[in-house]
C-alpha positions in Angstrom: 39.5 89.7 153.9 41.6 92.4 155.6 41.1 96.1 154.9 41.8 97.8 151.6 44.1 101.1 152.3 42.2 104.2 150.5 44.3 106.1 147.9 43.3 110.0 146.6 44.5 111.6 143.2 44.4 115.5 143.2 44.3 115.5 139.4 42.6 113.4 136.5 45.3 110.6 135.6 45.3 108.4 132.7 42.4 105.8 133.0 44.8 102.6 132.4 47.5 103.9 135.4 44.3 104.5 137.5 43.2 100.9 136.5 46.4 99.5 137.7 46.5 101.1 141.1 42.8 100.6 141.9 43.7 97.0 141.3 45.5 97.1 145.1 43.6 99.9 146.5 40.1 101.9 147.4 40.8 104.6 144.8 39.7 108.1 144.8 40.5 110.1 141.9 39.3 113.8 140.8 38.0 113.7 137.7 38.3 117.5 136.8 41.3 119.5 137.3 40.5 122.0 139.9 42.5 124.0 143.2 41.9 122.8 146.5 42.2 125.2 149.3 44.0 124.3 152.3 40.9 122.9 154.4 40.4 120.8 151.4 43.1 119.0 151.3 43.5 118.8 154.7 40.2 116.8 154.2 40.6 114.9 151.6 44.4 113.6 153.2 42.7 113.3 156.5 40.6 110.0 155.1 42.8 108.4 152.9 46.2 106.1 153.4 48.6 107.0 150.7 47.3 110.1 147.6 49.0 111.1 144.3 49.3 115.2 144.2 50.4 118.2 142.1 52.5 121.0 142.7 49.8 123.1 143.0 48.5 121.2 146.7 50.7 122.7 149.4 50.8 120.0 152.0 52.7 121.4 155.2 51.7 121.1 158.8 48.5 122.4 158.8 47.6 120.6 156.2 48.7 117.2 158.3 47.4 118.2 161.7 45.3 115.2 163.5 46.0 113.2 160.6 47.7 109.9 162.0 46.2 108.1 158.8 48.2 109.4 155.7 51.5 106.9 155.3 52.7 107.9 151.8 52.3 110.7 149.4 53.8 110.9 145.7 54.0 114.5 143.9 53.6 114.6 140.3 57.0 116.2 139.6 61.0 116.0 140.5 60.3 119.3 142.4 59.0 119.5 145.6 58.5 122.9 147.2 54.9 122.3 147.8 55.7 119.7 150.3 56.7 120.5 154.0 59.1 117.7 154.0 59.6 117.9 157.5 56.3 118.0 158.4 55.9 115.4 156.5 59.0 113.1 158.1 57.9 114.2 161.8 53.9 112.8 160.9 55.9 109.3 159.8 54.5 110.2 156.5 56.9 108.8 153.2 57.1 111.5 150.3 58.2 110.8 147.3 58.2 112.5 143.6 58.9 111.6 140.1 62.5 112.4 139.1 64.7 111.0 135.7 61.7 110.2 133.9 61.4 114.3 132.8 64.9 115.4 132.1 65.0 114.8 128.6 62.2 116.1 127.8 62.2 119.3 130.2 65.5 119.7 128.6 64.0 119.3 125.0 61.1 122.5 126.5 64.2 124.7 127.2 65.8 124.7 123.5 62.5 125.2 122.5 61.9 128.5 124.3 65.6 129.5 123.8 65.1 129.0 120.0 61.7 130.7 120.2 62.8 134.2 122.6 66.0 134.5 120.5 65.0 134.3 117.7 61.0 136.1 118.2 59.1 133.3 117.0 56.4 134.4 120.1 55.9 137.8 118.7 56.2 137.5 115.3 53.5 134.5 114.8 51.1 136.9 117.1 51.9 139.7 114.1 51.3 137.0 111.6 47.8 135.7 112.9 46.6 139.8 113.6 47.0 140.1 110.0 49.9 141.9 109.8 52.0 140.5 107.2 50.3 142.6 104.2 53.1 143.7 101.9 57.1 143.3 101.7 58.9 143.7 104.6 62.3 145.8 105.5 65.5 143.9 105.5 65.9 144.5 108.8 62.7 143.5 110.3 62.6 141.0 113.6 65.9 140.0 113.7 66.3 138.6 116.9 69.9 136.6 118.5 71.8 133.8 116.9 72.2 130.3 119.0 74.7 128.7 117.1 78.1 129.5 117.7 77.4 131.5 121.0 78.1 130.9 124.7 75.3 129.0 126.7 75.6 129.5 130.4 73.5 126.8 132.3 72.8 127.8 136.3 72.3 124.3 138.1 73.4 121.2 136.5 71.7 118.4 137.3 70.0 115.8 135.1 68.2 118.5 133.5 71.0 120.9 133.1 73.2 118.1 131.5 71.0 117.1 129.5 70.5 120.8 128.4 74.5 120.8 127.7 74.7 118.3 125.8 72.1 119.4 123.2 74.8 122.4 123.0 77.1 120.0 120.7 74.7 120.3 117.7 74.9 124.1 118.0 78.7 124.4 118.2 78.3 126.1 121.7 80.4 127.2 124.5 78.8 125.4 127.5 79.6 127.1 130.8 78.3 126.3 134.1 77.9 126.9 138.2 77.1 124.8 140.4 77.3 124.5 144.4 79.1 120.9 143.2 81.5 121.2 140.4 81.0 117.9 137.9 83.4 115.2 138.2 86.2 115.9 135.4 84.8 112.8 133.5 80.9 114.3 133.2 82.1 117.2 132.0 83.9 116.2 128.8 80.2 114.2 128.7 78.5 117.6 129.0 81.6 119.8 127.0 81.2 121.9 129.7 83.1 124.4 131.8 82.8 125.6 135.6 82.9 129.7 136.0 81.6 131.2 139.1 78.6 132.6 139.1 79.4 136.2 138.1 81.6 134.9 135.1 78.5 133.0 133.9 76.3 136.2 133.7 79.2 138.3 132.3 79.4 135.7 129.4 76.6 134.0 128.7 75.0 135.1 125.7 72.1 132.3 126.8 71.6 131.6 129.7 69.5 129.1 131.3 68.4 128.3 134.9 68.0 124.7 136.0 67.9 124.4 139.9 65.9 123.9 142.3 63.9 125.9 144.3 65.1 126.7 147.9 64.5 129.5 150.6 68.5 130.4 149.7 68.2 130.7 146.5 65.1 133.2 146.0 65.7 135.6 143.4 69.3 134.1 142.7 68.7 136.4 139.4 68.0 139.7 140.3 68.4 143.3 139.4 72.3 142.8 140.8 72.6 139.9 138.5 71.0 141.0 135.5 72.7 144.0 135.4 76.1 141.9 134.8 74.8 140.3 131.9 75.0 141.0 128.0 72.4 143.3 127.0 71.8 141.0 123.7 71.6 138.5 126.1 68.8 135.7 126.4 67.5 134.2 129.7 65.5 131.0 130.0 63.7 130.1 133.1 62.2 126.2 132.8 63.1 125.6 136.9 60.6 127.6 139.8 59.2 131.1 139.2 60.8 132.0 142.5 64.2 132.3 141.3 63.3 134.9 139.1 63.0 138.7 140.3 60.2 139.0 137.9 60.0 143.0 138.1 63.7 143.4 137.8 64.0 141.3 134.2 60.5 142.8 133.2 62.4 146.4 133.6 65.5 145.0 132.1 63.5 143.6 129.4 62.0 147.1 128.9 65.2 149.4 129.2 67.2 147.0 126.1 69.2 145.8 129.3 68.3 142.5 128.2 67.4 141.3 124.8 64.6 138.3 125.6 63.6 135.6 128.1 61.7 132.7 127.5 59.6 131.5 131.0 58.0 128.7 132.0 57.8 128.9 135.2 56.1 132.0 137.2 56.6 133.2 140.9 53.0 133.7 141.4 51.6 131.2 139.1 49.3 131.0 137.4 49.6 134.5 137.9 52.0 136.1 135.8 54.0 139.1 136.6 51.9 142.0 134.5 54.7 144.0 133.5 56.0 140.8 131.9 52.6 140.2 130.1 53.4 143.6 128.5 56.5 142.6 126.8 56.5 141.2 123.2 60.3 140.2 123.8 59.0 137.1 126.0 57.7 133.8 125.7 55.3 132.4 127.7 54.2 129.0 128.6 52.1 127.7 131.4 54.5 125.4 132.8 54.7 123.0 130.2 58.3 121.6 130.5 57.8 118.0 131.4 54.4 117.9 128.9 54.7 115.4 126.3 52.6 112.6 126.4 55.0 109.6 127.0 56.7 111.4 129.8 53.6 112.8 131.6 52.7 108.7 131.7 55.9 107.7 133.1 55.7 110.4 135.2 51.7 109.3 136.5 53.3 105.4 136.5 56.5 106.6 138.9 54.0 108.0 141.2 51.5 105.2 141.0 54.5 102.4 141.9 55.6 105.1 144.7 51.9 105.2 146.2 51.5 101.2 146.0 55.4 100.5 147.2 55.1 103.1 150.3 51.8 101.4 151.3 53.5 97.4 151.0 51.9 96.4 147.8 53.0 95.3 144.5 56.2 93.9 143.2 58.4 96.4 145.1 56.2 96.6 148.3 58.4 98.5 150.7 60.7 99.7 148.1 59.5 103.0 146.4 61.7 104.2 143.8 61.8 107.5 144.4 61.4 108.6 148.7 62.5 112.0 149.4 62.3 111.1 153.1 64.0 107.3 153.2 64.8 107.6 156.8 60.8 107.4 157.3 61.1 103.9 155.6 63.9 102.9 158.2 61.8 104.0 161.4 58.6 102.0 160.1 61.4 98.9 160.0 62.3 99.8 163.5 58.8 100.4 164.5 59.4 104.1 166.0 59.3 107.8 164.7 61.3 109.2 162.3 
């Protein structure tokens, strides 16, 4: 009987997917969510043929070096920041993630906090549970933003972000957008939505949402420059990385009424968050809960399982993963050399 590869899991998966890939493979999975420090993982990926990680294990170089086992990693999200791919393609090791099977839902997160920072629903449900509520209160208590009827400005429109437009519709929105690739004409009637340059979007937007991903070019697209052209009854929703966010320069925005609320998921630092946010009642928090419901996480946990067993020749698509970042690492193993 030949060898059976060894597969890790940074993170405790559903028992049934873990079933269906220890079916195939040696499986080792964590059974308690936990960080692993650098020497860690480097362990941990230095014994095993193909793992399943979060965003919170940064694989880069170091991570990888003297490890000529490893053939195929999966992350747990569409994002990808926490892996070196380059390090990865030079090592001849396939990455892959788990796009499509979020947006949707991710999309359904940002209404959510949108809804919730315009209209206070954070701080007044905190006043509420403290007890506050003890007698009749002035007409002009917590009023907070309208949605309907307003202008929703959407930075990055992929999946997500069109999927984010088109929930628009059902609030009788202005949609505007930028995007380093306009739409095609025919996905934008889809979307209702409208390409502005970037400054346009902040001058109008009286919601405005960021949606793209995280790259060394675009750290702190929104900053003090930026947030100074928008709407001080403006609202700014942050479901994408933490680290396009200037988190100081919207928590002093926040604080001087240049800005009227911001709903974030997503944190620079996380799981720290920014202090001088923390201070702010006109923000709602989450700990990065956009892709959490409990039919997506699942797909999400299957994508990554059928990456894992498809990157390592098993299964019904052995050779085929659906979702490689670095194909051209699937080509070279065809041609028998490097990528």
């Amino acid at each position: 009987m030949s060898k059976r590869f060894k597969v890790w899991v940074s993170r405790p998966l559903f028992p049934d997917v873990l079933a269906r890939i220890a079916q195939f493979v040696d499986l080792d999975a964590e059974a308690v969510e936990r960080v692993h420090s650098p020497e860690m993982l480097r362990q941990r990926l230095a014994g095993v043929d193909g793992a399943i990680v979060g965003l919170a294990d940064r694989v880069d170089a170091s991570t990888l070096a003297g490890n000529d086992r490893l053939k195929v990693i999966s992350n747990l999200a569409v994002g990808y920041n926490n892996l070196d791919i380059e390090a990865l393609t030079r090592a001849g090791v396939l990455a892959c993630n788990t796009p499509e099977v979020l947006n949707e839902t991710t999309a359904d997160y940002a209404w959510a906090l949108l809804l919730a920072a315009a209209r206070r629903v954070g701080a007044a449900e905190r006043w509420v549970r403290a007890g506050q509520w003890r007698g009749a209160m002035r007409f002009d208590d917590w009023l907070g933003v309208d949605v309907h009827g307003k202008t929703l400005g959407i930075l990055g429109m992929g999946r997500i972000g069109q999927a984010v437009a088109r929930r628009a519709s059902g609030f009788d929105m202005r949609v505007l957008y930028h995007n380093r690739n306009r739409l095609s004409e025919s996905m934008e009637c889809e979307c209702a939505a409208r390409w502005v340059d970037k400054a346009t979007l902040l001058r109008e937007s009286d919601h405005l949402v960021l949606v793209l991903p995280y790259a060394r070019e675009n750290h702190h697209i929104i900053g003090a420059a930026e947030l100074a052209l928008m709407k001080p009854s403006a609202v700014l929703v942050n479901i994408a990385r933490g680290g396009l966010l200037d988190e100081a320069a919207l928590a002093a925005a926040l604080r001087e009424g240049r800005l009227a609320a911001a709903g974030l998921d997503v944190y620079e630092e996380e799981p720290v968050v920014h202090p001088d946010l923390l201070a702010l009642e006109q923000v709602v928090l989450s700990p990065h809960l956009g892709s959490a419901s409990a039919d997506t996480r699942r797909n999400m946990a299957e994508l990554a399982v059928d990456n894992v067993l498809a990157g390592l020749g098993l299964g019904p698509e052995a050779g085929r993963p659906p979702a490689p970042i670095n194909p051209r690492v699937l080509a070279a193993r065809r041609l028998g050399s490097k990528a």
